[in-house]
Steps between C-alpha positions, in 0.01 A plus 500: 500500500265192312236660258332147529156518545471136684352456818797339662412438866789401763463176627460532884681188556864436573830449271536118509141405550463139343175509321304175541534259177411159392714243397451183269790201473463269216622134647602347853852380359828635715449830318138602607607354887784722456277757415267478771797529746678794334180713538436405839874649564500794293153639510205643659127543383436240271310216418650167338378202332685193329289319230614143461378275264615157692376325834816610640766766498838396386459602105759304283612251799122385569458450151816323400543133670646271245735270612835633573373865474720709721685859429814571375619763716631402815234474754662770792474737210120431371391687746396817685752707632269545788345221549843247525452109528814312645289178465574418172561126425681490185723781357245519194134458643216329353172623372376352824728664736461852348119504501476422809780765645222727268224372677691533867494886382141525405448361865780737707361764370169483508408571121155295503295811519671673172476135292210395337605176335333294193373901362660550159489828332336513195508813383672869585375833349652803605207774560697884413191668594542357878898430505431142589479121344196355451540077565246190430653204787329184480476291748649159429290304785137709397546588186378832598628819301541829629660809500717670686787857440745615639778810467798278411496159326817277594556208265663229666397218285847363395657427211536087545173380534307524192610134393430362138522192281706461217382639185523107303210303330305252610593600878151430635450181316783317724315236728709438772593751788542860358698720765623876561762551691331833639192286596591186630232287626574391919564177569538391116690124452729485220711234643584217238356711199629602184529852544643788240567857620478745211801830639776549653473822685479553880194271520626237227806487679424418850191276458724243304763387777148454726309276178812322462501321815137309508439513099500186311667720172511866486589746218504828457480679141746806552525764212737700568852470704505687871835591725491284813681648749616302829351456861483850640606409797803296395600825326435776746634255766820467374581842432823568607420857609270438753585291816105526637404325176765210527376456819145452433406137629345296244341092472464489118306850371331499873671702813548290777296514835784680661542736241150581532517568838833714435282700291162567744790554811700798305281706260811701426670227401202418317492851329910467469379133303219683269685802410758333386318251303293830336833645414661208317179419272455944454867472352409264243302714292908590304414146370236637316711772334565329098807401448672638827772278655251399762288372272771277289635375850140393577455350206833232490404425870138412393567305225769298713238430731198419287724273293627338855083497622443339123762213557648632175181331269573692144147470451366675812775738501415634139133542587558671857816707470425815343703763243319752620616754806478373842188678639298554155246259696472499882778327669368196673618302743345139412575313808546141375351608125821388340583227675178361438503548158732163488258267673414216276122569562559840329524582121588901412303573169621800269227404187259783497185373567228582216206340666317333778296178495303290710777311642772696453773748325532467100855698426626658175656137445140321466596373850237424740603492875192321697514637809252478833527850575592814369628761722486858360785716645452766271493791718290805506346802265756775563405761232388704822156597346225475811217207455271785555390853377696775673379809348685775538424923368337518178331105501874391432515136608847369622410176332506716162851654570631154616341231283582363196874513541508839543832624711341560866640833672466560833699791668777417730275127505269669742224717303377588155412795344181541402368299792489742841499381845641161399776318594661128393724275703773316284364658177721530171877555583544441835823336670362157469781345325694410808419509863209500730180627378399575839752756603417658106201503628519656835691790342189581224271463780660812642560687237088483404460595847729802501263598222154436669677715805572792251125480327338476890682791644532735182183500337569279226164313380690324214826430380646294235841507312526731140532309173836681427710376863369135410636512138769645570537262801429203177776672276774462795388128499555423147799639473620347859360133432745416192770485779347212684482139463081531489527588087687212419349280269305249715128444612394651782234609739682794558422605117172327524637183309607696224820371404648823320220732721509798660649459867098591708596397852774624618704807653783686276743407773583321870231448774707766677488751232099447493508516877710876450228647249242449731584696794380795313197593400560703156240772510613659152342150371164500632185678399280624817138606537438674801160499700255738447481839703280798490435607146788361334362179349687213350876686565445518894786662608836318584529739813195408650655243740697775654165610704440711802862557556581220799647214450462177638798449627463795770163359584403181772761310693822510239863681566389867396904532461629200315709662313698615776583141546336193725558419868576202631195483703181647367146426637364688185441297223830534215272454187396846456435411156169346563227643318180694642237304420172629277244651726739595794431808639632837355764708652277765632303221667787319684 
C-alpha cells in the first residue's frame, strides 16, 4: 500500500478521453496543408491554425517562378498519396503546374478557415509554467502585432526558401538588372540582353536552356562541376523490367491527350503507373552507397552521356564532369542544360569571380564580362537555424544551438530536445536526398500526430525527446554517413556549401529505411510531464488518464465487441476509437 501523502483524486472521466488542445502550423507549403488534413483524419478536440507568411499557400512553389523552374521528381510521384492527380501534363511538372494542384487542395478541402495568409511569426517562447508557446504574428497587410499560444508548435517553414546572394564584393554596385532566382520579378523581359547566371545547381541548371532561347549572349559563371543525369523519363521509360512503363505514351517530355485520358479512365492503372515509378527512383538510393558497383556503373553511363550532351568540347567537359561520386551533389536532371551549353550565344566561365562592378563581372583573370543582367541562382540558407527566436526550457534559443555553423540536431528530423511540444517538418536528416518530399512528408505528419494522440488521451502536458536518444541518434549518423556519396569532397547544400563539411541534411540511409523508423514511436526516448492532479504538483501522475474505470470504447454508438471481429453489415459506427470529448457527461450521469 502507497505511504504517499498526495491528494491524488481519480479523474471521473473515461480511458481514451481526448483532452481539448491547441495547435499552431508554421507555413501553408504542402507540409502545413498536409497537416491540416492529417488532423482532421486522426483527431478529435482540437483547434488548428496555419500561419503563412505569403498572399497565398503553396510555400516553395509560390515562391519559386524563374524561368524553366519545374521539379525533378516525376510529377505522378510529387504528390499526395491521397489526394492523386492523373492530369499531369508533362512527366516532370512545372512550378506552375504544382502550385496550382496545391492550391486545387487548399480549395477541396476547405482549409480557408485554418489559413491566415501574409501573418509571419516573429517570435516563439515556450512558457513551462503553463505547458504552452507563447507567439508574436504580425500581420503582413496591417502591420499589426499580436500574440497568440498554443499546446503544440508545428514548424512547417521549409528548408528551401530562405534565398541569399552570393557572398562577392561590389554586388550591390552592379547597375543593370540584379536577379534571384528565388525571387523572380513577373513578367520581367530579358530577351536580347546580355545576361550571366552565377550556379549551377537545380536553379542554375534549368533557368539556362529557358535564357538561352531569347538572350542576345548568356553566360553563366559555374564553380564547381555537377553530375547530369538524363531525362527521367527516357530512363524509367525504357526500363526493361517494366512493360506499364514502356508503354507510357509520350510527345516529347509531355503525355499525350490519350494517355491522359488512359490515366483519369483507370485509376488502378494509374496507381499500377505511380507505384512503379516510386519503386524504380526508391531503388536508387544503392547509387549512393561509395564505391558500390552501382555506383561505378552509374558513373561510366553518366559520363558517356554528359560527354555525348557536351558534343565532346574538352573545355566544357573538364569544367562539368566531375571526379567526385555520383550523388555527392543532388542528381539533376537539366532538361536541355547541356545541350544548351553549345549555343553560340552561350560562353561557360570557370574564372572565379573576385568582384562585381557597375556593368559587369571582373574574374580572377582581370577580366571584365559587361553584361545587362545578372541572374543570381545561388540557392538558399540551409544551415537550418530559424529567422526567429524559438526559445525553448531554460531561455535556450534554437538560433543559439544552430547558428554560427554549429552542427544542428534534431531527433529522428522531427523534434529537439530541449524544446517541448515542438515539432519540424523536413528538419536536419531527413530522406530528402532522393524522392518526393511530399510523401516524406505525409509520413512525419503522422508520426507528430501519433504523438499529439498519446499526449491528448494520456495526460501528457509536454513532451520532448532526451539529449542522450538524439546523440546517440547523431553518433549512428557519423559513423553511417562515411558510406555514402554525400561526404565526398564536393560543395553542397546538403553540407551547407561546405565542401569537406559535415553531411546536415540528410537521413543515414534510404527513404524506405526513414519511412520504417517512423512507424514507432520510441517511448524509452522521450521525456514526459504529466498534468497536474490532486496534490501531486509538477510529477502529475502517468496513470491519471486511466480514470473512472470505463473506457471509451464501451461507451456511445461503437462495436462494444470489436475484438471479437467485424460484421459485414454494422449500423454502429466501426471507429470505436473516437475519443470522449472534454465536458461530456460522466458515467454516473449517462
Amino acid at each position: 500500500m502507497s505511504t504517499s501523502t498526495s491528494k491524488y483524486v481519480v479523474s471521473e472521466q473515461p480511458l481514451g478521453t481526448a483532452r481539448h488542445i491547441r495547435v499552431i502550423t508554421i507555413g501553408a507549403g504542402a507540409s502545413g496543408l498536409n497537416m491540416i488534413r492529417t488532423l482532421r483524419q486522426k483527431l478529435t478536440n482540437y483547434e488548428h491554425i496555419v500561419y503563412e507568411k505569403n498572399p497565398s499557400v503553396g510555400g516553395t512553389w509560390y515562391e519559386n517562378r524563374y524561368p524553366g523552374c519545374m521539379c525533378d521528381i516525376p510529377a505522378h510521384n510529387y504528390q499526395f498519396s491521397w489526394k492523386q492527380n492523373p492530369r499531369w501534363c508533362t512527366f516532370l511538372a512545372s512550378a506552375e503546374e504544382i502550385e496550382q494542384y496545391l492550391c486545387k487542395i487548399y480549395e477541396d478541402e476547405k482549409m480557408e478557415p485554418e489559413i491566415k495568409t501574409s501573418h509571419r511569426v516573429t517570435s516563439a517562447i515556450w512558457d513551462g509554467e503553463k505547458s504552452s508557446w507563447r507567439l508574436k504574428v504580425e500581420n503582413l497587410q496591417t502591420k499589426e502585432v499580436f500574440d497568440d499560444s498554443c499546446q503544440f508548435l508545428l514548424d512547417a517553414s521549409g528548408i528551401l526558401n530562405n534565398w541569399k546572394w552570393p557572398d562577392i564584393p561590389g554586388l550591390n554596385t552592379f547597375k543593370g538588372d540584379l536577379l534571384h532566382t528565388a525571387n523572380w520579378p513577373d513578367d520581367f523581359d530579358y530577351s536580347g540582353k546580355r545576361v550571366a547566371v552565377i550556379g549551377n545547381g537545380s536553379s542554375g541548371v534549368q533557368i539556362m536552356p529557358t535564357l538561352q532561347k531569347d538572350v542576345k549572349k548568356l553566360i553563366q559563371f559555374v564553380r564547381s562541376p555537377l553530375w547530369v543525369v538524363p531525362p527521367v523519363q527516357h530512363t524509367l521509360l525504357t526500363d526493361k523490367s517494366h512493360d506499364i512503363l514502356r508503354e507510357v505514351e509520350m510527345d516529347g517530355d509531355k503525355f499525350t491527350a490519350g494517355q491522359i485520358e488512359r490515366f483519369v479512365a483507370d485509376p488502378e492503372y494509374h496507381l499500377r503507373f505511380v507505384k512503379m515509378v516510386e519503386e524504380e527512383i526508391n531503388d536508387r538510393f544503392s547509387l549512393l552507397i561509395k564505391d558500390s558497383q552501382a555506383a561505378s556503373y552509374a558513373m561510366q553511363g553518366l559520363v558517356q552521356y554528359m560527354m555525348a550532351a557536351l558534343g565532346g568540347n574538352p573545355r566544357l567537359m573538364k569544367a562539368l564532369i566531375p571526379n567526385f561520386s555520383v550523388g555527392c551533389r543532388r542528381l539533376t536532371p537539366a532538361v536541355g542544360y547541356l545541350e544548351c551549353l553549345r549555343a553560340s550565344n552561350v560562353r561557360v566561365v570557370t574564372d572565379p569571380i573576385t568582384e562585381i562592378v557597375e556593368n559587369g563581372i571582373k574574374t580572377s583573370t582581370g577580366e571584365i564580362v559587361e553584361i545587362d543582367v545578372l541572374v543570381c541562382a545561388t540557392g538558399f540558407d540551409v544551415s537550418f537555424c530559424p529567422r526567429f527566436p524559438i526559445v525553448g526550457r531554460d531561455g535556450v534559443d534554437l538560433r543559439d544551438l544552430w547558428g554560427d555553423g554549429k552542427i544542428p540536431k534534431a531527433y529522428m528530423s522531427v523534434a529537439v530536445p530541449g524544446f517541448p511540444n515542438y515539432f519540424t517538418f523536413l528538419g536536419p536528416n531527413a530522406p530528402i536526398g532522393h524522392g518526393s518530399v511530399l510523401t516524406i512528408t505525409e509520413h512525419i505528419a503522422t508520426y507528430i500526430t501519433t504523438l499529439l494522440h498519446k499526449s491528448q488521451t494520456e495526460s501528457i502536458r509536454s513532451l520532448a525527446p532526451s539529449l542522450a536518444a538524439t546523440e546517440d541518434f547523431y553518433e549512428h549518423i557519423e559513423a553511417f554517413m562515411p558510406r555514402t556519396a554525400w561526404t565526398s569532397s564536393c560543395r553542397s547544400w546538403f553540407k551547407n556549401g561546405e565542401a569537406g563539411g559535415v553531411v546536415r541534411a540528410l537521413h543515414p540511409g534510404s527513404r524506405i529505411h526513414w519511412f520504417h523508423m517512423l512507424e514507432c514511436i520510441r517511448g524509452e526516448d522521450w521525456e514526459f510531464k504529466y498534468e497536474k492532479n490532486g496534490g501531486r504538483g509538477e510529477k502529475g501522475n502517468r496513470f491519471s488518464y486511466l480514470g473512472n474505470g470505463f473506457s471509451t470504447k464501451e461507451l456511445g454508438g461503437g462495436d462494444k465487441s470489436w475484438y471479437l471481429g467485424t460484421l459485414k453489415e454494422d449500423p454502429r459506427v466501426k471507429d470505436a476509437n473516437i475519443g470522449v470529448e472534454d465536458g461530456d457527461p460522466k458515467v454516473g450521469e449517462r
